[in-house]
N, C-alpha and C positions, 0 to 999 in steps of 0.2 A: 317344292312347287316348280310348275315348268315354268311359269309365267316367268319368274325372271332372271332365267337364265339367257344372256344376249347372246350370246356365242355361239354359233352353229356349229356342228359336229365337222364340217371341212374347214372353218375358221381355228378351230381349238386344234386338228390335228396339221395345221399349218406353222404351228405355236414352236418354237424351240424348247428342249424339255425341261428348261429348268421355267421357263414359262408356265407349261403345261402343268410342272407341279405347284407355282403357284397359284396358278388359277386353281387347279381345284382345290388346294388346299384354302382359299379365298371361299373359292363355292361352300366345301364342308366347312368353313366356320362361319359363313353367314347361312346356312342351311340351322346349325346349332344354334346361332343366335336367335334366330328365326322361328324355331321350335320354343325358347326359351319365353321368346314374348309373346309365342299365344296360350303358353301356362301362365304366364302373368295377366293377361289379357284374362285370361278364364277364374282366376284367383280374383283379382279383382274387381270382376261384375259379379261373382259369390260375396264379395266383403261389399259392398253395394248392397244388393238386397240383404244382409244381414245388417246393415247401417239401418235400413228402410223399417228394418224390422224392430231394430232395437229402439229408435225413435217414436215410431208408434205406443210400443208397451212404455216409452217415457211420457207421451202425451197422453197417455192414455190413465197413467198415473197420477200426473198432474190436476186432472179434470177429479179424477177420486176423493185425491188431496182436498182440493178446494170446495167439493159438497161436502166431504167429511169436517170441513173448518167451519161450513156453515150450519152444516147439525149439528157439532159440539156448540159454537156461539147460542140456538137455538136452543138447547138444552139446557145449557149452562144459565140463560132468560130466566126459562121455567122455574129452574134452581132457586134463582135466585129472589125472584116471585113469590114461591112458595114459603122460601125462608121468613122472607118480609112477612107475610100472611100469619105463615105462625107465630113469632115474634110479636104482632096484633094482638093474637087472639089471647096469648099467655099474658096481655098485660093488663 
Protein backbone atom coordinates (compact mmCIF):
# COMPACT_ATOMS: atom_id res chain seq x y z
CA UNK A 1 0.00 0.00 0.00
CA UNK A 2 1.23 3.46 -0.89
CA UNK A 3 -0.21 5.06 2.16
CA UNK A 4 2.59 4.22 4.24
CA UNK A 5 5.28 4.61 2.69
CA UNK A 6 6.96 8.08 4.20
CA UNK A 7 9.78 8.27 2.11
CA UNK A 8 9.85 10.05 -1.10
CA UNK A 9 11.67 8.70 -4.06
CA UNK A 10 14.54 11.86 -3.67
CA UNK A 11 14.61 11.21 0.08
CA UNK A 12 15.16 7.25 -0.35
CA UNK A 13 17.68 7.95 -3.34
CA UNK A 14 19.62 10.50 -0.84
CA UNK A 15 19.90 7.38 1.58
CA UNK A 16 23.48 5.76 1.57
CA UNK A 17 23.26 2.21 0.36
CA UNK A 18 23.45 0.29 3.01
CA UNK A 19 20.50 2.62 4.20
CA UNK A 20 18.67 2.09 1.16
CA UNK A 21 18.97 -1.70 1.68
CA UNK A 22 17.63 -1.33 4.73
CA UNK A 23 14.99 0.51 4.18
CA UNK A 24 13.67 -1.55 1.72
CA UNK A 25 14.32 -4.54 3.14
CA UNK A 26 12.16 -2.80 6.25
CA UNK A 27 9.51 -1.86 3.50
CA UNK A 28 9.41 -5.75 2.12
CA UNK A 29 9.04 -7.08 5.48
CA UNK A 30 6.40 -4.83 6.79
CA UNK A 31 4.83 -5.03 3.32
CA UNK A 32 4.89 -9.21 4.40
CA UNK A 33 3.76 -8.53 7.66
CA UNK A 34 1.17 -6.43 6.43
CA UNK A 35 -0.22 -9.03 3.99
CA UNK A 36 -0.06 -11.60 6.77
CA UNK A 37 -2.53 -9.53 8.99
CA UNK A 38 -5.06 -8.95 6.54
CA UNK A 39 -5.26 -13.02 6.01
CA UNK A 40 -5.66 -13.00 9.61
CA UNK A 41 -7.82 -10.25 9.55
CA UNK A 42 -9.96 -12.18 6.82
CA UNK A 43 -9.57 -15.68 8.80
CA UNK A 44 -11.00 -14.37 11.68
CA UNK A 45 -14.26 -12.40 10.63
CA UNK A 46 -14.77 -16.09 8.84
CA UNK A 47 -14.30 -17.79 12.32
CA UNK A 48 -16.76 -14.98 13.66
CA UNK A 49 -19.56 -15.69 11.70
CA UNK A 50 -18.97 -19.51 11.95
CA UNK A 51 -18.89 -18.63 16.11
CA UNK A 52 -22.30 -16.86 15.26
CA UNK A 53 -23.33 -19.66 13.58
CA UNK A 54 -22.46 -22.45 15.72
CA UNK A 55 -24.23 -20.60 18.70
CA UNK A 56 -27.33 -20.26 17.06
CA UNK A 57 -27.71 -24.24 16.18
CA UNK A 58 -26.64 -24.31 20.05
CA UNK A 59 -29.53 -22.04 21.19
CA UNK A 60 -31.33 -23.40 19.00
CA UNK A 61 -30.93 -26.69 20.52
CA UNK A 62 -31.37 -25.78 23.75
CA UNK A 63 -34.96 -24.43 23.20
CA UNK A 64 -35.60 -28.32 21.51
CA UNK A 65 -34.20 -29.80 24.55
CA UNK A 66 -36.30 -27.96 27.01
CA UNK A 67 -39.86 -28.64 24.93
CA UNK A 68 -38.73 -31.96 24.44
CA UNK A 69 -38.26 -32.20 28.62
CA UNK A 70 -41.57 -30.94 28.82
CA UNK A 71 -43.39 -33.30 26.54
CA UNK A 72 -41.68 -36.33 27.94
CA UNK A 73 -42.65 -34.85 31.77
CA UNK A 74 -46.26 -34.49 30.06
CA UNK A 75 -46.31 -37.76 28.70
CA UNK A 76 -44.79 -39.49 31.39
CA UNK A 77 -48.24 -37.55 33.60
CA UNK A 78 -50.36 -39.37 31.18
CA UNK A 79 -48.40 -42.64 31.91
CA UNK A 80 -48.69 -42.43 34.96
CA UNK A 81 -52.37 -41.60 35.19
CA UNK A 82 -53.35 -44.13 33.12
CA UNK A 83 -51.27 -46.64 35.14
CA UNK A 84 -53.21 -45.44 38.51
CA UNK A 85 -56.56 -45.79 36.34
CA UNK A 86 -55.94 -49.30 35.55
CA UNK A 87 -54.60 -50.42 38.66
CA UNK A 88 -58.57 -48.96 39.90
CA UNK A 89 -60.14 -50.65 37.65
CA UNK A 90 -58.36 -54.41 38.11
CA UNK A 91 -59.25 -54.01 41.88
Amino acid sequence: MAGYESFSSSQVSSLSSKDKNDYYQFLHDFEELHSEANKIVVMNNWLKGLNSWLENGVSQLESETVDLKTDFEHLEMIYSNSVDCSENNWQ
